[in-house]
C-alpha positions, 0 to 999 in steps of 0.5 A, a space after each residue: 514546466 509540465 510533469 507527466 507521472 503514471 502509476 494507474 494501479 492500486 492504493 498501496 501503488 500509489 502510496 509506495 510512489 509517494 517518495 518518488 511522487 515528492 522527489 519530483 515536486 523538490 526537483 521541479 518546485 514551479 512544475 505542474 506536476 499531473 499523475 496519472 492515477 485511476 480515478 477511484 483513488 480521488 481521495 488518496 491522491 488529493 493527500 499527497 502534497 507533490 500532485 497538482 492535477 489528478 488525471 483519472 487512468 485506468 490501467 494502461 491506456 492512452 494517456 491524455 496528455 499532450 507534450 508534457 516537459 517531462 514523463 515519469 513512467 512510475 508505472 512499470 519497468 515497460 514495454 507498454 507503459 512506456 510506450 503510452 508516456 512516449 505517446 503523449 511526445 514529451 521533451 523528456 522521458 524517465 522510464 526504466 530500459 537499457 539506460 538504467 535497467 529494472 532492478 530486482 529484489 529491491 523494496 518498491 519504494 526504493 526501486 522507484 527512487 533508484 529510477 530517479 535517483 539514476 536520472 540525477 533527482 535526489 529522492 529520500 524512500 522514507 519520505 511517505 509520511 501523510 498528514 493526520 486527519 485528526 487525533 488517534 481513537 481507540 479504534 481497532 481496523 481489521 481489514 480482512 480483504 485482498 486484490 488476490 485470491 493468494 494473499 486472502 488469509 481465511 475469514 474465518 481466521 480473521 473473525 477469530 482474531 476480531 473477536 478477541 481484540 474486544 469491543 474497539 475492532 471496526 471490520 472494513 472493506 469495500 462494496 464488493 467486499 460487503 459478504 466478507 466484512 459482515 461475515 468476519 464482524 459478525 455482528 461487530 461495527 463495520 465499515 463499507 468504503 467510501 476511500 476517503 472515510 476508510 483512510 480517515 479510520 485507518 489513519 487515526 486508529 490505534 491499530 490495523 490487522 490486514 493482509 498484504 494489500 492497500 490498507 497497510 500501505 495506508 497504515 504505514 503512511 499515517 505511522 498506525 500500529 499495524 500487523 501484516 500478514 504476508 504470503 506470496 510476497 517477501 515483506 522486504 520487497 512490499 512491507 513496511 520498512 520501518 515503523 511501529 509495524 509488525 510484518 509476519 512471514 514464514 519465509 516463502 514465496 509464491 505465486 500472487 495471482 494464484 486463485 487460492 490462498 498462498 501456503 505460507 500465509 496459511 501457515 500463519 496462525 490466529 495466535 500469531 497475529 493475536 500476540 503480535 497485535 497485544 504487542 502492537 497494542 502495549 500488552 494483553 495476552 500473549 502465548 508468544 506463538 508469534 515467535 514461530 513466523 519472523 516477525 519485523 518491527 522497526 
């Protein structure tokens, strides 16, 4: 049996699908299960347990692949990804429409477990867990980068709590990220890409500080302590559901694709994300200024 997966956007999208990813592997244990994924996410995608085959997709293109058993549209709740999955003239195909409608305010994890869940495959939202690559350091990641100008908390911000977490913080992002990274280190270790040695240092790092973005999808998956900040978006729609996590929010929501920071997370101050880390860390100074954002820990 052949299984046609899409999901052709980011790292936190793909690590969000692992649930549903895996929900595949138990219903279909003998299948071929390919994913259609971009190919910059080789190295995350090589971690997930349920994938066979990783077929390089770039957003939504024509998908290469003939008559597969079945199609799973993770993608998107359609037209057009659909369509494209439709294209490839599977046996069978799963995708949101009238059968089972797109549901909103709903956690990501949760939406795309729901689509299979409806189509009679059992699937468990909290399991997203990747196996450790190593033993935890003493490592502190902050991640000061974004995909979208809304969810860039200011560097400046950013330096400043760097600096005071100590000598542990490792600056990380990608190439097109360098300016930033070396702005916010200022003179601290850093770490420009590759994907596969920034999910080593996430992963095995005893804290992660970073935006709404992929990274902290990444920190949920191997369970490393993490402090998000969250604007635009609700944590309860992409935030960790459970973990050693700390989600702050000041309770609104806005535009993600804006071209400037959002509101809310400008409102999130250097000394809120400062004493959710020391709590994240076990200790350390505190001025409890974190209490003015809604802070979630599981």
């Amino acid at each position: 049996m052949r299984v046609l997966a899409l999901r052709a956007l980011g790292l936190g999208d793909l690590l969000t699908g692992v649930p549903a990813l895996r929900a595949l592997r138990r219903a279909f244990p003998d299948a071929e299960i390919t994913l259609a994924a971009p190919a910059w996410l080789a190295d995350a995608v090589r971690r997930i347990d349920a994938v066979d085959r990783h077929l390089p997709t770039e957003g939504l293109v024509p998908v290469r692949c003939d008559e597969p058993d079945l199609a799973v549209n993770l993608h998107g709740r359609g037209p057009q990804s659909t369509e494209l999955l439709r294209a490839t003239r599977p046996r069978e195909l799963i995708a949101f429409g009238p059968r089972v409608p797109w549901p909103d305010d709903v956690h990501e994890v949760v939406r795309w477990c729901g689509l299979l869940e409806a189509h009679g495959i059992a699937a468990d939202p909290d399991d997203l867990r990747l196996p450790p690559p190593g033993d935890r350091t003493s490592a502190i990641v902050v991640h000061p980068g974004a995909s979208h100008a809304a969810r860039h908390w200011p560097a400046r911000r950013f330096a400043e709590v760097a600096r005071a977490l100590g000598p542990d913080v490792v600056v990380t992002g990608s190439a097109a990220e360098a300016d930033l990274v070396r702005a916010v280190a200022d003179g601290k270790p850093t770490a420009i890409g590759p994907l596969a040695s920034l999910l080593d240092l996430v992963a095995t790092a005893r804290l992660v500080v970073c935006g709404d973005t992929g990274v902290a999808h990444v920190a949920t998956a191997y369970g490393t302590p993490s402090v998000v900040l969250f604007g635009p978006v609700s944590p309860a729609l992409w935030g960790p559901r459970s973990g050693p996590h700390r989600a702050l929010w000041h309770g609104t929501t806005g535009d993600t694709f804006a071209d400037r920071p959002d509101p809310g997370l400008l409102r999130i101050s250097a000394a809120e994300v400062l004493a959710a880390s020391y709590e994240a860390l076990g200790g350390g100074p505190c001025d409890g200024s974190a209490s003015s954002a809604r802070a979630m820990s599981g």
